[in-house]
VOPAGU-2260 file (C-alpha; in pm, 1 decimal, decimal comma):
REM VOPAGU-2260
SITE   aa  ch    i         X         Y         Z
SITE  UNK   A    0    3426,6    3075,3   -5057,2
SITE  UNK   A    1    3410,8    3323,5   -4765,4
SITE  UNK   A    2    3618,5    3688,3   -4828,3
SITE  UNK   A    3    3763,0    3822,8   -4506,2
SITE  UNK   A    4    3627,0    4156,8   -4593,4
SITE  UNK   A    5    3258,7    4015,2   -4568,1
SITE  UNK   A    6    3072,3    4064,9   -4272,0
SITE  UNK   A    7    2735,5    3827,3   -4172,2
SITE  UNK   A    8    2411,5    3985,8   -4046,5
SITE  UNK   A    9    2149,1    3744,9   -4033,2
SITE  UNK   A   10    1771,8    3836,5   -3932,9
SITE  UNK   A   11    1666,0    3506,8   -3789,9
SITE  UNK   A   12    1394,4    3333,4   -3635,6
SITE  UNK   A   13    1485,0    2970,5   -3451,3
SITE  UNK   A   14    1142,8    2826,5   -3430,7
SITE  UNK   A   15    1104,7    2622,8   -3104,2
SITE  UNK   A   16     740,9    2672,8   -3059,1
SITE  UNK   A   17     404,9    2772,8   -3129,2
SITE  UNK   A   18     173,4    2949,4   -2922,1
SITE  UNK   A   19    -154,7    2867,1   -2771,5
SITE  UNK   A   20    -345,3    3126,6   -2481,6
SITE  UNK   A   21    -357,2    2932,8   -2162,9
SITE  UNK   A   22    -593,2    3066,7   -1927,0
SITE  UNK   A   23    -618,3    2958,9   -1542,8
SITE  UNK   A   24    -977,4    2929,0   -1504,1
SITE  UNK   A   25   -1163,0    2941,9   -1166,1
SITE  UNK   A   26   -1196,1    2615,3    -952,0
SITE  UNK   A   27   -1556,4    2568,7    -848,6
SITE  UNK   A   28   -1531,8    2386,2    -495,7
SITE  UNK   A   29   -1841,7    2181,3    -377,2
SITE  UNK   A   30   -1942,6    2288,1     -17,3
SITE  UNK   A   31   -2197,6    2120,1     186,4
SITE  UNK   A   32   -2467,2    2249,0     451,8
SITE  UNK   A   33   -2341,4    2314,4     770,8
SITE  UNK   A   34   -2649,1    2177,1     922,6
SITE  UNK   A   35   -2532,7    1857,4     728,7
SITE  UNK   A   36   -2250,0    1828,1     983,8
SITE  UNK   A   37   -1957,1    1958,4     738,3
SITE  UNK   A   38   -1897,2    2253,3     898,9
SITE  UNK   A   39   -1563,2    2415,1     781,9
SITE  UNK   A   40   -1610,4    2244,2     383,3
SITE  UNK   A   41   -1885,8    2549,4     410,5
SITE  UNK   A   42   -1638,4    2811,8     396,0
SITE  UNK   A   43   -1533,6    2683,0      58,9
SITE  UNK   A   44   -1835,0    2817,7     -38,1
SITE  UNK   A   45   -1719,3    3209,9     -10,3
SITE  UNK   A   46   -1523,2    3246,1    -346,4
SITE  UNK   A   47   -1811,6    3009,6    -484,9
SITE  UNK   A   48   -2099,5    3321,1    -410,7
SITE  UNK   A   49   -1835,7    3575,8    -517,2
SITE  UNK   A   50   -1919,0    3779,0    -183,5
SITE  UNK   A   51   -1662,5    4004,8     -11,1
SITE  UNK   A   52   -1723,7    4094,3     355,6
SITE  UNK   A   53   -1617,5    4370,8     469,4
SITE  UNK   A   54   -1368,0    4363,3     739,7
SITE  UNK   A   55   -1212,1    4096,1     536,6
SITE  UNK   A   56   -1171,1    4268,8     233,8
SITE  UNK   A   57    -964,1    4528,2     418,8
SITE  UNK   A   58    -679,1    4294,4     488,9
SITE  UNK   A   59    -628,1    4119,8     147,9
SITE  UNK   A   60    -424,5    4274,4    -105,2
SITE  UNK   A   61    -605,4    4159,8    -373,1
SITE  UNK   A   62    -990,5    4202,0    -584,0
SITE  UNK   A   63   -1164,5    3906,5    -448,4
SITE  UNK   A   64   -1215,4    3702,6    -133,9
SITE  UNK   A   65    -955,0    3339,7    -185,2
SITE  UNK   A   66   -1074,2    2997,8    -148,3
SITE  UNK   A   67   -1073,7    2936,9     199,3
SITE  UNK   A   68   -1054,1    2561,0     190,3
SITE  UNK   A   69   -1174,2    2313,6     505,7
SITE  UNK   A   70    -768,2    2217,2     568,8
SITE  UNK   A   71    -563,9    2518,8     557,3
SITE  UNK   A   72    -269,8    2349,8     574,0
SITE  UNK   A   73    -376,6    2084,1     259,8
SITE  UNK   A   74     -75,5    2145,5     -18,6
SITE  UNK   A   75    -282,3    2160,5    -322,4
SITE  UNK   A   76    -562,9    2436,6    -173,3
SITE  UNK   A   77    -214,8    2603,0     -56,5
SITE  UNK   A   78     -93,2    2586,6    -410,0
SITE  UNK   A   79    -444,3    2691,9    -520,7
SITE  UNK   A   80    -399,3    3019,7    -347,5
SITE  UNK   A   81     -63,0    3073,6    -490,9
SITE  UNK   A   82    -231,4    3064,4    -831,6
SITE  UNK   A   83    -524,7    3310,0    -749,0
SITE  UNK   A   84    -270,1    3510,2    -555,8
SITE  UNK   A   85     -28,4    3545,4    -832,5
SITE  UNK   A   86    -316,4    3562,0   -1129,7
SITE  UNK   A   87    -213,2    3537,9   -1469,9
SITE  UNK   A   88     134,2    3691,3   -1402,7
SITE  UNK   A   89     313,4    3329,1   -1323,2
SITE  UNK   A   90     344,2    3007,7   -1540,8
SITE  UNK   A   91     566,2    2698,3   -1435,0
SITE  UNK   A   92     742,3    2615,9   -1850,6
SITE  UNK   A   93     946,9    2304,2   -1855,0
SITE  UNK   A   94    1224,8    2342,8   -1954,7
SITE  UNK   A   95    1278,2    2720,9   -1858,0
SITE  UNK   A   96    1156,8    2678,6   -1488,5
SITE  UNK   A   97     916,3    2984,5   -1333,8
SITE  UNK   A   98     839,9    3298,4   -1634,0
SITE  UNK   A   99     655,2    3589,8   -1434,4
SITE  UNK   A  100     509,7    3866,2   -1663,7
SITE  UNK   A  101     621,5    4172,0   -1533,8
SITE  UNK   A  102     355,5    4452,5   -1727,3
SITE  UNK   A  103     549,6    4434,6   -2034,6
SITE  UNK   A  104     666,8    4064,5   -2149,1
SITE  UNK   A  105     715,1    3726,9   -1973,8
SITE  UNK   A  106    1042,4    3699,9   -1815,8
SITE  UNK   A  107    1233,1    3423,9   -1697,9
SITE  UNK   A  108    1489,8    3582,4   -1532,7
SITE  UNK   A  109    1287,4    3708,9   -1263,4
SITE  UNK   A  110    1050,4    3410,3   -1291,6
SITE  UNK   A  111    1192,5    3214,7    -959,6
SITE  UNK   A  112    1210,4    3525,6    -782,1
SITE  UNK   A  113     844,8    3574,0    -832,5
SITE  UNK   A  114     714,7    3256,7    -760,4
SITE  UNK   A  115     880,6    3259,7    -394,0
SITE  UNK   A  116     795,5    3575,4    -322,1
SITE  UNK   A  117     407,5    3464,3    -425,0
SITE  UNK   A  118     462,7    3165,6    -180,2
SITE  UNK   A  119     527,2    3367,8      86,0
SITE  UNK   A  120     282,6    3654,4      37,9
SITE  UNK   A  121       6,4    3314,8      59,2
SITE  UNK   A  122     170,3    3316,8     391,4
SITE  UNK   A  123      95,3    3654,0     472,4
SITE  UNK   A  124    -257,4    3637,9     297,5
SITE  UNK   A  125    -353,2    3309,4     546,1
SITE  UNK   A  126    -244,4    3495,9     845,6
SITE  UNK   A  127    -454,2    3792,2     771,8
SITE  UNK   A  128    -716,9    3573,6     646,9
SITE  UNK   A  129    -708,2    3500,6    1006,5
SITE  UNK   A  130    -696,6    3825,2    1142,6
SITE  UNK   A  131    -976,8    3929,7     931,9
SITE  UNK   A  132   -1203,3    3633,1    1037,2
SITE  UNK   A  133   -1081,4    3679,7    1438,0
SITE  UNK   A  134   -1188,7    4053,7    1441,4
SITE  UNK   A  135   -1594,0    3927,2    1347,6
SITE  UNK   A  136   -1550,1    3623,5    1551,5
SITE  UNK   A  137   -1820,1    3715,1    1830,1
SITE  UNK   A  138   -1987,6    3923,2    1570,5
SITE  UNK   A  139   -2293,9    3647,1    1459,8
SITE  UNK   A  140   -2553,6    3955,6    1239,2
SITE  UNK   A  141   -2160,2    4040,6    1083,4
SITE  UNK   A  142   -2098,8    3656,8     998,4
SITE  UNK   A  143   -2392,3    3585,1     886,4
SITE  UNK   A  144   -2437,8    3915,9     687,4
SITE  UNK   A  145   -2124,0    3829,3     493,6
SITE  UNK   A  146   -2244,1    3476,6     451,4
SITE  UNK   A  147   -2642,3    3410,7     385,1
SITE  UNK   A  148   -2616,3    3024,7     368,9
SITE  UNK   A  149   -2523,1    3048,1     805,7
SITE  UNK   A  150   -2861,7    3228,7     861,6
SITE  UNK   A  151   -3050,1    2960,4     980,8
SITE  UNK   A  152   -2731,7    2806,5    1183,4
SITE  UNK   A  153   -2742,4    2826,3    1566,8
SITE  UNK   A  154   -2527,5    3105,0    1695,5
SITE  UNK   A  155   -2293,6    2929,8    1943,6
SITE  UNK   A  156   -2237,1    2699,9    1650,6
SITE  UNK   A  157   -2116,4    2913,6    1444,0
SITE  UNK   A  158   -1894,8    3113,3    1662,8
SITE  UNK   A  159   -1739,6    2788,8    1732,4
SITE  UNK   A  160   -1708,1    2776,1    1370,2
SITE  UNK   A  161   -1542,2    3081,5    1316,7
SITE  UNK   A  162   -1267,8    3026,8    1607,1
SITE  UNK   A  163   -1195,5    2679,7    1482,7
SITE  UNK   A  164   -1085,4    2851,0    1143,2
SITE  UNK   A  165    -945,5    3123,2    1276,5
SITE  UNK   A  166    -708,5    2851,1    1477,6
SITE  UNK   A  167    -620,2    2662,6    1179,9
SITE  UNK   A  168    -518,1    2941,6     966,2
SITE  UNK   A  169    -332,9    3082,1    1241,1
SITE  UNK   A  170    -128,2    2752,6    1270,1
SITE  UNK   A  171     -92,8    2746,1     921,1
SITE  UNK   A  172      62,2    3100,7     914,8
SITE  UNK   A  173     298,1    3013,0    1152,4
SITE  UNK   A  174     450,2    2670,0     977,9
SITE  UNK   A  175     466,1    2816,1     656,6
SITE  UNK   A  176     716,8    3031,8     647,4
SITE  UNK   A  177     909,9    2685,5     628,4
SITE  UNK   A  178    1152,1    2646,5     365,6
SITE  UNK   A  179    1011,6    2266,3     294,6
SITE  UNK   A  180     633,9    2394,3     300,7
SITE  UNK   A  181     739,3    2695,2      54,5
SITE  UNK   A  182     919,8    2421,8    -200,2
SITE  UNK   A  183     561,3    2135,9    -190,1
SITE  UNK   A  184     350,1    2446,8    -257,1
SITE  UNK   A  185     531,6    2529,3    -528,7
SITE  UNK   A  186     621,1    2180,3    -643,8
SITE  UNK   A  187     180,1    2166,1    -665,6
SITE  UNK   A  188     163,8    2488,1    -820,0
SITE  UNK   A  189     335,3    2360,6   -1118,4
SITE  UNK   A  190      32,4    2153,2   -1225,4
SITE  UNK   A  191    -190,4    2434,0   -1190,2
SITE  UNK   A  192     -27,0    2658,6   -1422,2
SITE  UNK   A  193     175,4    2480,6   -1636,3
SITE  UNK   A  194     281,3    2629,0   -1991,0
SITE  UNK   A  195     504,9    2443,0   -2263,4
SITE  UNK   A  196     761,8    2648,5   -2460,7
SITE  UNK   A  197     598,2    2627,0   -2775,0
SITE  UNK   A  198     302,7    2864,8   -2648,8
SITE  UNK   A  199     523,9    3177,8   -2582,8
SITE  UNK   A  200     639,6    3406,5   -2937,3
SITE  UNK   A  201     456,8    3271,2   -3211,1
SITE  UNK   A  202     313,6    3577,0   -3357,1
SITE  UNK   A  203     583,9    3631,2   -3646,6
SITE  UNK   A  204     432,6    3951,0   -3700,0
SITE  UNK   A  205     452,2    4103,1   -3378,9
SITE  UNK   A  206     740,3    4308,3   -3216,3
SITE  UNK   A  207     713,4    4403,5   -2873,4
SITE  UNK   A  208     858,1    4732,7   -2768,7
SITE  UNK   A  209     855,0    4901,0   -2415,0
SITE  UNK   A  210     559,5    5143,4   -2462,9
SITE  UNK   A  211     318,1    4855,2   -2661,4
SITE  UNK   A  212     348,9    4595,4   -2915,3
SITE  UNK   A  213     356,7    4674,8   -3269,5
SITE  UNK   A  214     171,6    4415,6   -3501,2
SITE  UNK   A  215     228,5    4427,8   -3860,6
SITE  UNK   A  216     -96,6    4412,7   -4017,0
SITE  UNK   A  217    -217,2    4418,7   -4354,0
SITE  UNK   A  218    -472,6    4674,8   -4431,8
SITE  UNK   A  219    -633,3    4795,9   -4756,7
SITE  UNK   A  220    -394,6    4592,7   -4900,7
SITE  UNK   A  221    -133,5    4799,0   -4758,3
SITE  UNK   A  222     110,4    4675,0   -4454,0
SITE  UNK   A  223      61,1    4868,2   -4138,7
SITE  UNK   A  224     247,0    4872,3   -3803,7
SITE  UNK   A  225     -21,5    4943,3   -3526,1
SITE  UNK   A  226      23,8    4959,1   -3156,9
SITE  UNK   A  227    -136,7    4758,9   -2909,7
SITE  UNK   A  228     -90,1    4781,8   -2526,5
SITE  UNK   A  229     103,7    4497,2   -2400,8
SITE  UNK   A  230    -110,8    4165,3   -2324,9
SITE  UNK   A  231     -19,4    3865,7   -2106,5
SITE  UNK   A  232    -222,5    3625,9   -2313,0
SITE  UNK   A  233       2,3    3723,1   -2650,5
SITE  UNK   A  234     237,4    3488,6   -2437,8
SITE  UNK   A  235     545,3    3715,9   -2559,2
SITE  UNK   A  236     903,0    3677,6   -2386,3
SITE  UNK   A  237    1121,8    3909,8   -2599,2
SITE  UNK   A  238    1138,3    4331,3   -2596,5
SITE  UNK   A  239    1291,6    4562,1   -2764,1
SITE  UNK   A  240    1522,6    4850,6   -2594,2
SITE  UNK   A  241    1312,8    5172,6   -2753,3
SITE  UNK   A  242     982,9    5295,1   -2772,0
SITE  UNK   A  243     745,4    5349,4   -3096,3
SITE  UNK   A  244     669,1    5685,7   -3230,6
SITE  UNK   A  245     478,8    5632,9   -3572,8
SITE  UNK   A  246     591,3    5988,1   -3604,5
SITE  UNK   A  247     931,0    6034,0   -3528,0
SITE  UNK   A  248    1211,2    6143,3   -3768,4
SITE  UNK   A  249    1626,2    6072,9   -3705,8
SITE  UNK   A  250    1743,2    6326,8   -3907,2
SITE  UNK   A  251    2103,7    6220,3   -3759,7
SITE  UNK   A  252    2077,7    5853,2   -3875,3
SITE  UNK   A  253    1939,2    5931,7   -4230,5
SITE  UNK   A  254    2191,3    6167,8   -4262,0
SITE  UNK   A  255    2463,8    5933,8   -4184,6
SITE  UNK   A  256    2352,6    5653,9   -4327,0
SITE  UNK   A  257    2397,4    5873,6   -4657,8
SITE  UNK   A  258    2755,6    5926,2   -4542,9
SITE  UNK   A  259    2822,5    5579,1   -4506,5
SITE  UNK   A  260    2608,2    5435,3   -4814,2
SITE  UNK   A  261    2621,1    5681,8   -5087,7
SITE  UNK   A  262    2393,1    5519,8   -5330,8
SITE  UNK   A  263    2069,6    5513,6   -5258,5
SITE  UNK   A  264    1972,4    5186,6   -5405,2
SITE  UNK   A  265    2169,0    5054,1   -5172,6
SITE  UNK   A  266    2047,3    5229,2   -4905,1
SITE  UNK   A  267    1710,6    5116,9   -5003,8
SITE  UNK   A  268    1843,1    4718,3   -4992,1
SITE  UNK   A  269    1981,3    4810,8   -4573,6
SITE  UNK   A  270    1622,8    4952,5   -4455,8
SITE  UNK   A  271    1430,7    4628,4   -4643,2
SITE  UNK   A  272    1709,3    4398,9   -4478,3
SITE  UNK   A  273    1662,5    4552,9   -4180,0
SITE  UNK   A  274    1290,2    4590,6   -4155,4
SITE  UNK   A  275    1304,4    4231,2   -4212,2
SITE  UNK   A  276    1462,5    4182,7   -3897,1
SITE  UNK   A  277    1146,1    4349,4   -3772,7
SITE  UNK   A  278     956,8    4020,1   -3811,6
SITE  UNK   A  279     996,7    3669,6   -3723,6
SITE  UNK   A  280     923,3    3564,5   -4089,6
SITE  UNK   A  281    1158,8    3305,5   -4275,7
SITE  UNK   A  282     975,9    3345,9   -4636,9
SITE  UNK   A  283    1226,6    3538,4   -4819,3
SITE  UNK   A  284    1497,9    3286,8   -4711,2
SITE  UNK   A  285    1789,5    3599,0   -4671,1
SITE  UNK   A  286    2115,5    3568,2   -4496,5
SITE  UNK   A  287    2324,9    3895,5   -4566,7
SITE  UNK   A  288    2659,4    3962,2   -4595,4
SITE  UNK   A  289    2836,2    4332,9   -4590,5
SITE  UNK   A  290    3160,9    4331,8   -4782,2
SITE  UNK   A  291    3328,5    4678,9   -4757,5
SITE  UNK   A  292    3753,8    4731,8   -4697,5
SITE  UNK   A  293    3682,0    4847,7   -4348,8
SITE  UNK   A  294    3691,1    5181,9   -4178,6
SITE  UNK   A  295    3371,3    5260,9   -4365,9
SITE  UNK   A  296    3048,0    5234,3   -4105,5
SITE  UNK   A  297    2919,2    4819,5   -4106,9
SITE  UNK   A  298    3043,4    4748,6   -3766,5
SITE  UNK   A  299    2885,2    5009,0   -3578,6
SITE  UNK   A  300    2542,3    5079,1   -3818,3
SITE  UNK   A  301    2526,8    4681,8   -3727,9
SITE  UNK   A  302    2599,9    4744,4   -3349,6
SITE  UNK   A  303    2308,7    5037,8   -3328,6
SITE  UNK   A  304    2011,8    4773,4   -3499,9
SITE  UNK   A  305    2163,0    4543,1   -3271,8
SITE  UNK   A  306    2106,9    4750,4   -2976,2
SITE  UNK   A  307    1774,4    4831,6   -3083,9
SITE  UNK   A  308    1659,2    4511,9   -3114,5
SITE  UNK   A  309    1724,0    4402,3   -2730,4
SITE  UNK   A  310    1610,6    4059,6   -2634,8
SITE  UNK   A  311    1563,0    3952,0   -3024,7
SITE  UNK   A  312    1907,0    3986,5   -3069,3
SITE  UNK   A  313    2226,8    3786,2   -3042,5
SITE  UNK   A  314    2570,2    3794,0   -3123,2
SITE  UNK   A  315    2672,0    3429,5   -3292,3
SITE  UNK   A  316    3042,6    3301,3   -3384,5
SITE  UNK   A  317    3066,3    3312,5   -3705,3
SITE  UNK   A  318    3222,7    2946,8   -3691,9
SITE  UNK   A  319    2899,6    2786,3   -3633,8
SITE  UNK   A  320    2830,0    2848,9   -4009,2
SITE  UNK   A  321    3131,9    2763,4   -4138,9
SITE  UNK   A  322    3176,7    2424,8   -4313,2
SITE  UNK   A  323    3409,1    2184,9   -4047,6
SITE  UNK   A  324    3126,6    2365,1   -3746,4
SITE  UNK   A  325    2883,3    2075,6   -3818,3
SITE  UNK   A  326    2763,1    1847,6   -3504,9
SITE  UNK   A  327    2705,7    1521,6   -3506,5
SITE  UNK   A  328    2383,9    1416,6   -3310,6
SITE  UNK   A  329    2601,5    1291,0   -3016,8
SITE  UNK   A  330    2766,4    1643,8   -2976,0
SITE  UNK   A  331    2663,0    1949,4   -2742,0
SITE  UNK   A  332    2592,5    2234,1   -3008,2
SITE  UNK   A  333    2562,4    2518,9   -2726,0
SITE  UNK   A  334    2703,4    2785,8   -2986,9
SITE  UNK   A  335    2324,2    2772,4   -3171,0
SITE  UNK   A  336    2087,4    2631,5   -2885,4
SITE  UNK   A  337    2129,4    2979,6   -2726,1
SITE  UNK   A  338    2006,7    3120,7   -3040,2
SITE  UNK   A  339    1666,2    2943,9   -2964,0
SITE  UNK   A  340    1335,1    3150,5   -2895,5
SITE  UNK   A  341    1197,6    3451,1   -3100,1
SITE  UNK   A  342    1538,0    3600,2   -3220,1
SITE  UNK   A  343    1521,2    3776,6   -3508,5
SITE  UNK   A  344    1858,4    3951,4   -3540,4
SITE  UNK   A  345    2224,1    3750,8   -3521,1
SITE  UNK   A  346    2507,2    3931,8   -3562,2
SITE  UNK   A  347    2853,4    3747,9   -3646,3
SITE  UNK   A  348    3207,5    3895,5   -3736,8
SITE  UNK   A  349    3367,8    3890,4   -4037,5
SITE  UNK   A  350    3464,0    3552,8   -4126,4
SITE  UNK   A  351    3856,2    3442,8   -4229,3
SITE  UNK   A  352    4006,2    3415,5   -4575,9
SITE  UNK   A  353    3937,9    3105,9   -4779,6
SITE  UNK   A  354    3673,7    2969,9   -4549,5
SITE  UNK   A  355    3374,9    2774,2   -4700,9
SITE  UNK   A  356    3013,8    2859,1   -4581,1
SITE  UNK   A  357    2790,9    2512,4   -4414,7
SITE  UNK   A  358    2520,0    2530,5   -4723,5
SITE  UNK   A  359    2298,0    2293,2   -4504,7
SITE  UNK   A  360    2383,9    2549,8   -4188,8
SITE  UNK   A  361    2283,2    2841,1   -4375,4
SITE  UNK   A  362    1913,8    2680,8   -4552,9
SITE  UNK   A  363    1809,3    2572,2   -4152,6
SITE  UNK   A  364    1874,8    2918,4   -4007,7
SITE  UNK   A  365    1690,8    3103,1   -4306,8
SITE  UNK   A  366    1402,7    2898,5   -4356,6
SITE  UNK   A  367    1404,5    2604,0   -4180,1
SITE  UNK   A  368    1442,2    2404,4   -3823,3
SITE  UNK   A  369    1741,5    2402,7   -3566,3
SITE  UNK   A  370    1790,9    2160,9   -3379,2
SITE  UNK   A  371    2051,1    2223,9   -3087,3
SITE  UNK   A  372    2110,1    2110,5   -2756,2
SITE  UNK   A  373    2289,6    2274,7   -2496,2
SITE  UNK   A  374    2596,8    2126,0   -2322,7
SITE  UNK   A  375    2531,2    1852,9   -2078,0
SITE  UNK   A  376    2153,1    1842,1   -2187,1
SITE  UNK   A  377    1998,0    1590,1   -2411,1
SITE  UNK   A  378    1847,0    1594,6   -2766,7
């Protein structure tokens, strides 16, 4: 039976996934010989030689020269420029919508933000694309400097080349600033870099904190914590609100953490509980409770992990593990699908007098599988 003097902190991982790396590779587009009478498919040729040309390269905001496919205004070459444009910084997840990665985790939040200001910088890019091409237009030793495989292609030809591309990226330019043309490009661009949820926070043993991401790493059969830089590919969503000093020293919180827990056994039991927290790991199947008469420190030494722990933390009602709080598979249970994802720390208030705890609740949430679904959503 539940005391009303007992207060829940439960380190927690919700598995909904397991990650894979999912890397956009380069398309490799099949061009044809101008003298073969496909002019413009030629030009899809230019990424294919990985050459940059120089007046070209001035204009574009990015390392390489794009795809500059025989129908500018073709929705899935669009889309195809959206995805070199945007990298390995943008991933379409069902079921979350648009995640950008913004240097130091991938974020949903922003994620739609992102992805429409990447359709619109395409726009941009195709319009100086144009520019670029216009300025060596009349320029035939430029042209075919930049691109060998014109050499033997009669001059007048290939000027008329050049303007007729120059003319269909300019009309591109123009129509896509279209709110309609914006939503199919990024309608394709969902195929291109799709992600599922369960590749994003598998690592149990990593925690990702502003400055890096500390992995927990057994070494000399000792466990570490060692600090990587922050990785796209570890397909991480969560961070932490501090940065890691292997070397720094709170003086203040050991020193109150003696004032509030006097015996240091005890005090021993809080840093294992909370180091715990640390990880995504399940194994030691924990769910603590702090029983104290109040006044006396839980609350707020709760609040400051809490804090700490940023986006792996949530607060939780503490009904949802009462006995009575149990769904039935028909029924919305909102209160613990938001505790889905990497979330390692759930903090609940005291419970009331003469409550009993959900036994089958409380084995799922320390060792097991959740499964939730959000109001108005199905199974």
């Amino acid at each position: 039976a539940c005391s009303g003097a007992m207060y829940a902190a439960v380190p927690m991982i919700m598995p909904i996934c397991v990650a894979r790396a999912v890397i956009v590779g380069d398309s490799h587009l099949q061009g044809t010989n101008p003298r073969n009478g496909d002019r413009l498919r030629a030009w899809d040729q230019i990424i294919e030689a990985g050459l940059q040309f120089p007046d070209l390269a001035a204009w574009l905001h990015v390392g390489d020269v794009f795809h500059a496919r025989s129908t500018p205004d073709d929705r899935v070459s669009v889309a195809e420029r959206l995805v070199r444009m945007a990298g390995r910084r943008l991933l379409w997840v069902e079921g979350i919508g648009w995640v950008a990665y913004d240097g130091r985790r991938w974020a949903a939040k922003e994620g739609d933000r992102r992805a429409r200001q990447y359709a619109h910088d395409v726009a941009r890019h195709i319009d100086q694309e144009a520019m670029a091409l216009d300025s060596i237009a009349n320029d035939v030793k430029a042209i075919k400097d930049a691109f060998p495989w014109f050499a033997g292609m009669d001059d007048d030809e290939l000027k008329a080349l050049v303007q007729e591309r120059v003319i269909a990226l300019r009309k591109h330019a123009v129509q896509s600033g279209d709110a309609s043309r914006t939503n199919a490009m990024l309608a394709q661009a969902k195929t291109l870099i799709a992600a599922e949820r369960e590749e994003f926070d598998r690592d149990a043993l990593a925690y990702n904190v502003k400055n890096g991401t500390i992995r927990f790493v057994l070494f000399e059969d000792k466990w570490i914590a060692r600090l990587d830089p922050h990785d796209p590919e570890d397909r991480i969503m969560q961070m932490a609100n501090v940065h890691y000093r292997p070397d720094a020293v709170s003086r203040e919180w050991i020193d109150r953490m003696k004032l509030v827990q006097s015996s240091e056994d005890q005090r021993e039991l809080l840093q294992q509980a909370y180091g715990y927290s640390l990880t995504g790991l399940t194994s030691e199947q924990k769910w603590f409770l702090f029983q104290g008469k109040g006044g006396d420190g839980k609350s707020l030494t709760d609040e400051v992990i809490f804090q700490i722990h940023g986006d792996y933390a949530r607060h939780a009602g503490i009904e949802s593990f009462l006995a009575g709080a149990q769904k039935s598979g028909s029924d919305h249970s909102s209160d613990m699908a938001r505790l889905a994802g990497d979330i390692r720390f759930v903090l609940c208030e005291e419970p009331p007098e003469n409550c009993t705890w959900n036994g089958q609740r409380l084995k799922q949430v320390t060792g097991s599988t959740v499964t939730a679904r959000p109001m108005r959503e199905a199974e």
